[in-house]
Each structure stands twice: as structure tokens, then as C-alpha cells.
Backbone as a chain_set.jsonl record, in Angstrom:
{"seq": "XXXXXXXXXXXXXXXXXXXXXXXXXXXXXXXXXXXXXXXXXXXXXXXXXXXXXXXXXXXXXXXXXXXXXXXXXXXXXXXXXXXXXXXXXXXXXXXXX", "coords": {"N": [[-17.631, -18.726, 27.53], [-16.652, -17.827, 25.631], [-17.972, -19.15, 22.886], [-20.323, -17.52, 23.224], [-19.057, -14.673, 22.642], [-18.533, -15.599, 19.995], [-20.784, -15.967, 19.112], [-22.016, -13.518, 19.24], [-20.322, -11.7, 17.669], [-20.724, -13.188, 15.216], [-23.483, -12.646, 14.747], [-24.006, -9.597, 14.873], [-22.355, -8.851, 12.814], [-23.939, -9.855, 10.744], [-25.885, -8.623, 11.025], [-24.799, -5.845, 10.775], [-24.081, -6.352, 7.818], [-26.805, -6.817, 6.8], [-28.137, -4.716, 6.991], [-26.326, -2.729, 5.231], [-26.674, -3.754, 3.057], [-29.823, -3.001, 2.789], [-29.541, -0.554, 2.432], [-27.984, -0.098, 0.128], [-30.307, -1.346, -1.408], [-31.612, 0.777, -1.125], [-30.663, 2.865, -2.357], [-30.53, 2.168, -4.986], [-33.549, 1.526, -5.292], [-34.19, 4.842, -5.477], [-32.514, 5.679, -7.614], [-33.989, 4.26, -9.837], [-37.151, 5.794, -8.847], [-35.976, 7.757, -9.76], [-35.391, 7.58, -12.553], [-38.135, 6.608, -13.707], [-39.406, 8.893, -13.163], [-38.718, 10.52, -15.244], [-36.402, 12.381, -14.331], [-33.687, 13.893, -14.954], [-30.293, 13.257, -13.888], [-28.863, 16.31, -13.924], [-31.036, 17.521, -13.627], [-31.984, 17.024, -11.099], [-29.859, 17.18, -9.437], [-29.478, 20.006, -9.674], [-31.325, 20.537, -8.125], [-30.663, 19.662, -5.394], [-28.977, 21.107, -4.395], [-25.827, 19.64, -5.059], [-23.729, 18.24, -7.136], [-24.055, 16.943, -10.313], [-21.871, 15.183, -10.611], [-21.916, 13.772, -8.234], [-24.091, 12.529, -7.869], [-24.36, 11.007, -9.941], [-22.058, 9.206, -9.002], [-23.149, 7.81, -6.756], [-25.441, 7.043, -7.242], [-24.328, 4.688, -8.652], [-23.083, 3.415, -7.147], [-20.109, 4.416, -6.228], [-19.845, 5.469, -4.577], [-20.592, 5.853, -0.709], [-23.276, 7.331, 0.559], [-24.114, 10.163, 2.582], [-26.662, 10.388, 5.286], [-27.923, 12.44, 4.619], [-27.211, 13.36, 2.024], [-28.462, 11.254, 0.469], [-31.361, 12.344, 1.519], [-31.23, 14.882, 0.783], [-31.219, 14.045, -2.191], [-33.977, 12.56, -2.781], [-35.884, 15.027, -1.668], [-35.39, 16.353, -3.354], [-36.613, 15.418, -5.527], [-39.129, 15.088, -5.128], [-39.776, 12.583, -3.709], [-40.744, 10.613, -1.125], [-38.624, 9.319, 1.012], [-38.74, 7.54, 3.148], [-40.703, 5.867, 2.323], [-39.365, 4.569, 0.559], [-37.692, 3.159, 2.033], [-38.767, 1.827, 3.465], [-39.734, -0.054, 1.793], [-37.142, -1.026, 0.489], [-36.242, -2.624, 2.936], [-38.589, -4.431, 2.866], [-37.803, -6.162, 0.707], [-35.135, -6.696, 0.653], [-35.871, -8.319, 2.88], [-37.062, -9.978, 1.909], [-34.666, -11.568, 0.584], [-33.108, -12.15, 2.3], [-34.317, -14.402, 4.025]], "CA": [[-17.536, -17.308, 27.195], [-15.497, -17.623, 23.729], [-18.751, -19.509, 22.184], [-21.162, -16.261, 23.563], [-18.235, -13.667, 21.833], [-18.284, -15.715, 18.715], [-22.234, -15.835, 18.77], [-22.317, -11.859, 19.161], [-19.91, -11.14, 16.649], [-21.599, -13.737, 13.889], [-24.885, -11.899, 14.73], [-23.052, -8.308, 14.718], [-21.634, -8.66, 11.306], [-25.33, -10.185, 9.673], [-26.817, -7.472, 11.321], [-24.168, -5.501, 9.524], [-24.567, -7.398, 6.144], [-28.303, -6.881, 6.307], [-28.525, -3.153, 7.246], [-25.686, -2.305, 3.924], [-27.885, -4.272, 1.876], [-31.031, -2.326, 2.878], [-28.92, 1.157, 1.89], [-28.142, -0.363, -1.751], [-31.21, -1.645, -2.476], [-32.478, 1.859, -1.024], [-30.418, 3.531, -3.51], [-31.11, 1.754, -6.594], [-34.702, 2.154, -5.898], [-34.263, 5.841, -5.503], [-32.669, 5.705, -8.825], [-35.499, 3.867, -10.338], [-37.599, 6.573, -8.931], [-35.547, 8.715, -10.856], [-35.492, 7.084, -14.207], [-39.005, 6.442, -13.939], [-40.254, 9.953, -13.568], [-37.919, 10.72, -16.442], [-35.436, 13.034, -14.045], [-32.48, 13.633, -15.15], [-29.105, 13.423, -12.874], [-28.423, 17.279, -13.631], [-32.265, 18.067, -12.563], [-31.778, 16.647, -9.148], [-28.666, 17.718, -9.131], [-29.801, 21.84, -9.351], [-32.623, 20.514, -7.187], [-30.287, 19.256, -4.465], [-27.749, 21.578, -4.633], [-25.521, 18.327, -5.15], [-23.032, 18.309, -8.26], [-24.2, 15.691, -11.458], [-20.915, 13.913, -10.8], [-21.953, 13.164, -7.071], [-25.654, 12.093, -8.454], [-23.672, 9.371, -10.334], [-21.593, 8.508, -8.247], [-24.385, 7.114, -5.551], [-26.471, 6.082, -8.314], [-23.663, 3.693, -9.42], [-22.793, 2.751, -5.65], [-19.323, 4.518, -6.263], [-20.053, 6.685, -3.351], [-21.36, 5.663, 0.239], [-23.607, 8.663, 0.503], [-24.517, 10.456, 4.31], [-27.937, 10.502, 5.187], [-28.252, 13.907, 4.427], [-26.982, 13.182, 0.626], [-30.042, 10.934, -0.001], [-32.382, 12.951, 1.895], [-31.644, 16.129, -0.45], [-31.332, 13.73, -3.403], [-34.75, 12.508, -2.316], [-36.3, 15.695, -1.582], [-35.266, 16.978, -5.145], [-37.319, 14.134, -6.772], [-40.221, 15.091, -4.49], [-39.872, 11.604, -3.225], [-40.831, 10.201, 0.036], [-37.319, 8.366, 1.761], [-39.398, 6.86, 4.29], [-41.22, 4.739, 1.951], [-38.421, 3.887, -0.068], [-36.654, 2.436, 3.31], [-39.96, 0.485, 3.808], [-39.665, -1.428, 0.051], [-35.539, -1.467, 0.619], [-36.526, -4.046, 3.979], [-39.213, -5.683, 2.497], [-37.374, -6.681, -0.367], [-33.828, -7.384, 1.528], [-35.944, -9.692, 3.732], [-37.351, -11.431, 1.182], [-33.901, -12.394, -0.616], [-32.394, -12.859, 3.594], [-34.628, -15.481, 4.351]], "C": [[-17.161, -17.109, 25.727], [-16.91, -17.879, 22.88], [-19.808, -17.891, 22.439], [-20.639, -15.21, 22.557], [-18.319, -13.922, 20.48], [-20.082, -15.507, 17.878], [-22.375, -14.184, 18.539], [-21.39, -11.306, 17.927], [-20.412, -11.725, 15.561], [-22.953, -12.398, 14.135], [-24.521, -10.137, 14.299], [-23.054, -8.045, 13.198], [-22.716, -9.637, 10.335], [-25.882, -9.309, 9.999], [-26.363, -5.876, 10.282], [-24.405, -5.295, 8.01], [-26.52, -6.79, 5.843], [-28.423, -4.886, 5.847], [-27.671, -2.205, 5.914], [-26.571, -2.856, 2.797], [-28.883, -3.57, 2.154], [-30.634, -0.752, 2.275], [-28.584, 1.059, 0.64], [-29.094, -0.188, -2.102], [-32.269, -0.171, -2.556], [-32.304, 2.961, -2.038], [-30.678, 3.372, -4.707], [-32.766, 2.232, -6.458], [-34.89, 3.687, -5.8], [-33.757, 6.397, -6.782], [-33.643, 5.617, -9.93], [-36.167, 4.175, -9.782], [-37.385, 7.93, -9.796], [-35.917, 8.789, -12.754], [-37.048, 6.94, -14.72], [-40.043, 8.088, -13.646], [-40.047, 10.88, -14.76], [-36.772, 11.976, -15.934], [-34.127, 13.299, -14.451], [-31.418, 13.607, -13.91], [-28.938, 15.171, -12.493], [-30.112, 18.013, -12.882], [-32.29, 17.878, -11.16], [-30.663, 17.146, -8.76], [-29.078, 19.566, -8.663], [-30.59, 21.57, -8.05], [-32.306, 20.607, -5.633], [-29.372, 20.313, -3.881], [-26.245, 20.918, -4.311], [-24.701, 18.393, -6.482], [-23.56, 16.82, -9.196], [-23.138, 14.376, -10.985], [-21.401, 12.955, -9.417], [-23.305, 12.213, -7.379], [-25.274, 11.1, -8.818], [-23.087, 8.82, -9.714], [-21.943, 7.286, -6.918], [-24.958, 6.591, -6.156], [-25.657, 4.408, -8.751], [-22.74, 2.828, -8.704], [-20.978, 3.121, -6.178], [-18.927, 5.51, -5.141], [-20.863, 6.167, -2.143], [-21.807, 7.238, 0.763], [-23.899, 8.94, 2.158], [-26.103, 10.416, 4.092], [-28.188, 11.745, 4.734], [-27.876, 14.477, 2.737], [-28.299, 13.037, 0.136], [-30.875, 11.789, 0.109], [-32.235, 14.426, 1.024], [-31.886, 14.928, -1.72], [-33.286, 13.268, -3.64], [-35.761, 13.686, -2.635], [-36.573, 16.284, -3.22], [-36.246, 16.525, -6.297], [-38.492, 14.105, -6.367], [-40.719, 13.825, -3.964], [-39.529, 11.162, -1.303], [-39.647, 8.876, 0.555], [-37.871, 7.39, 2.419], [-39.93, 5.746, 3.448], [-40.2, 4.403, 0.906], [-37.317, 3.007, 0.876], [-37.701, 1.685, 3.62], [-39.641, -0.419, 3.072], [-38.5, -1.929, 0.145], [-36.128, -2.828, 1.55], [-37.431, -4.773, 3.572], [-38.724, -6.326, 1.496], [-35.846, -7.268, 0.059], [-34.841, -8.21, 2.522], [-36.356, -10.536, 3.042], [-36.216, -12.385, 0.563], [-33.157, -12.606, 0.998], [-33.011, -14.369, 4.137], [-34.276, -17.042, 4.531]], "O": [[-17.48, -16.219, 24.939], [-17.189, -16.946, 22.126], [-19.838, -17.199, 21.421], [-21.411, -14.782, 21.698], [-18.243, -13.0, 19.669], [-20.451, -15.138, 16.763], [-22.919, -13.784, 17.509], [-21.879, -10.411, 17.238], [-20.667, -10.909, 14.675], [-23.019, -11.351, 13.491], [-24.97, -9.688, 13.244], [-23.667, -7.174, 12.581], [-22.301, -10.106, 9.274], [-26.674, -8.938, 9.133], [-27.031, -5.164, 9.531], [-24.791, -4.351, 7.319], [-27.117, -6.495, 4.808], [-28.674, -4.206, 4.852], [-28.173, -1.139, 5.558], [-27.017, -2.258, 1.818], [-29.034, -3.17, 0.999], [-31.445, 0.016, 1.757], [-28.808, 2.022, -0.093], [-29.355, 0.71, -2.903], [-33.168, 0.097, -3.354], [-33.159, 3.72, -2.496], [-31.024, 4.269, -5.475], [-33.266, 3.058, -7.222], [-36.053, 3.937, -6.118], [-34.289, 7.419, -7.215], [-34.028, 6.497, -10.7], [-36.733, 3.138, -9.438], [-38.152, 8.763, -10.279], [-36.373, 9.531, -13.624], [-37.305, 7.105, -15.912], [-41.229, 8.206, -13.954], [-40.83, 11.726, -15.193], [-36.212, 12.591, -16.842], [-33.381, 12.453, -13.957], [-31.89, 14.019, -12.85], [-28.878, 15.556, -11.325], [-30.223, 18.77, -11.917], [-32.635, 18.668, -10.281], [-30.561, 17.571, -7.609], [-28.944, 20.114, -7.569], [-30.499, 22.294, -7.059], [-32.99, 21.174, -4.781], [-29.095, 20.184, -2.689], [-25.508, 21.462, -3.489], [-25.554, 18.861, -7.237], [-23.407, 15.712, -8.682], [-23.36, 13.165, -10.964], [-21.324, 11.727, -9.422], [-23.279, 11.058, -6.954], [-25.657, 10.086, -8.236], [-23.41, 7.635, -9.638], [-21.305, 6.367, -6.405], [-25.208, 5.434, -5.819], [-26.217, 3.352, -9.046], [-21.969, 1.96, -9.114], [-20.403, 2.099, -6.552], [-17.883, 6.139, -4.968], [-22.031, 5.97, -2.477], [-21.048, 8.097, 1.212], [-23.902, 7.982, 2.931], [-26.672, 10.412, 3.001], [-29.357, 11.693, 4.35], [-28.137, 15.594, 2.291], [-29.07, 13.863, -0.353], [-31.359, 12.24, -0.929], [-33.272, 14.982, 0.663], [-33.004, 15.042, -2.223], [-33.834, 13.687, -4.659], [-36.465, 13.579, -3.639], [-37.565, 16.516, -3.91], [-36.546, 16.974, -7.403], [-39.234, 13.295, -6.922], [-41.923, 13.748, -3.717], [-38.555, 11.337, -0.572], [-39.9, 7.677, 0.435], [-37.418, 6.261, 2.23], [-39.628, 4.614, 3.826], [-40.739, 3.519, 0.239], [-36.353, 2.361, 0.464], [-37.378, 0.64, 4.185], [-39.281, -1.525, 3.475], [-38.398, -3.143, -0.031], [-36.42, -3.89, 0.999], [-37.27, -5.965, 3.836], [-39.362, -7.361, 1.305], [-35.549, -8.396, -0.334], [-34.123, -9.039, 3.081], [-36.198, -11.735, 3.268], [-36.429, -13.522, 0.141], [-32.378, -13.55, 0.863], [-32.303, -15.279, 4.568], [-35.117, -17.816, 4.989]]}, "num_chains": 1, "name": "protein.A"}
């Protein structure tokens, strides 16, 4: 039984590990959607109705944002979430392997 508990909690806490790593790398590239359409922080910011400081703060992983953060920050940038949570997992599985 103890070996089963220790198997479910290793697995638990990579499953963990993986799924926080997929919400970084989802943020940075939602940044670098930013930077690359030439957005600024305070444009998304009006866009979102979202304060500049909070914009940085997620951008600079000083903030674990709600889904409902991204998804305005997102929206603001006329960017599709969905496919930025596709590229996040294909790119966290390539460096999990």
C-alpha cells in the first residue's frame, strides 16, 4: 500500500510540475504576442480593464493570474488563448521528455 501512495503522490506532484510550467510558458508567450504586435502594457491594460501595474506584474510572473485575468488580457490583444495553450504544451513537452 505505502509503495501505491508514494507512486500517486510522485505522479500527483509531476502532474503538478508539468501543468505550472504549461501556465508560464503560456504567459511569456502571451507576452511575446504582445511585444511582437508592438502593444503596449497600458494598451491592454485600457483594453482589459486591468491596471498597467497588474499587466506587469503577470508579464514578469510576479502575479499568479486567474483564468479570467489572461482571458481579458488575451482578449485585449485580439489574441486567441486557446492556441497559445496549444504552443505552451507542445513546447513544455518537448523540454519534459
Amino acid at each position: 500500500m505505502k509503495c501505491v501512495v508514494n507512486t500517486f503522490l510522485l505522479y500527483f506532484l509531476w502532474v503538478k510540475r508539468k501543468a505550472q510550467a504549461i501556465c508560464v510558458k503560456a504567459i511569456i508567450l502571451l507576452k511575446e504576442e504582445r511585444e511582437g504586435r508592438k502593444l503596449s502594457k497600458y494598451f491592454v491594460a485600457q483594453e482589459s480593464g486591468l491596471s498597467p501595474q497588474m499587466i506587469g506584474y503577470v508579464e514578469a510572473g510576479d502575479r499568479n493570474p486567474t483564468l479570467e485575468t489572461v482571458l481579458r488580457m488575451a482578449e485585449a490583444m485580439n489574441v486567441n488563448f486557446e492556441d497559445i495553450i496549444k504552443r505552451a504544451r507542445r513546447e513544455v513537452s518537448k523540454t519534459t521528455k
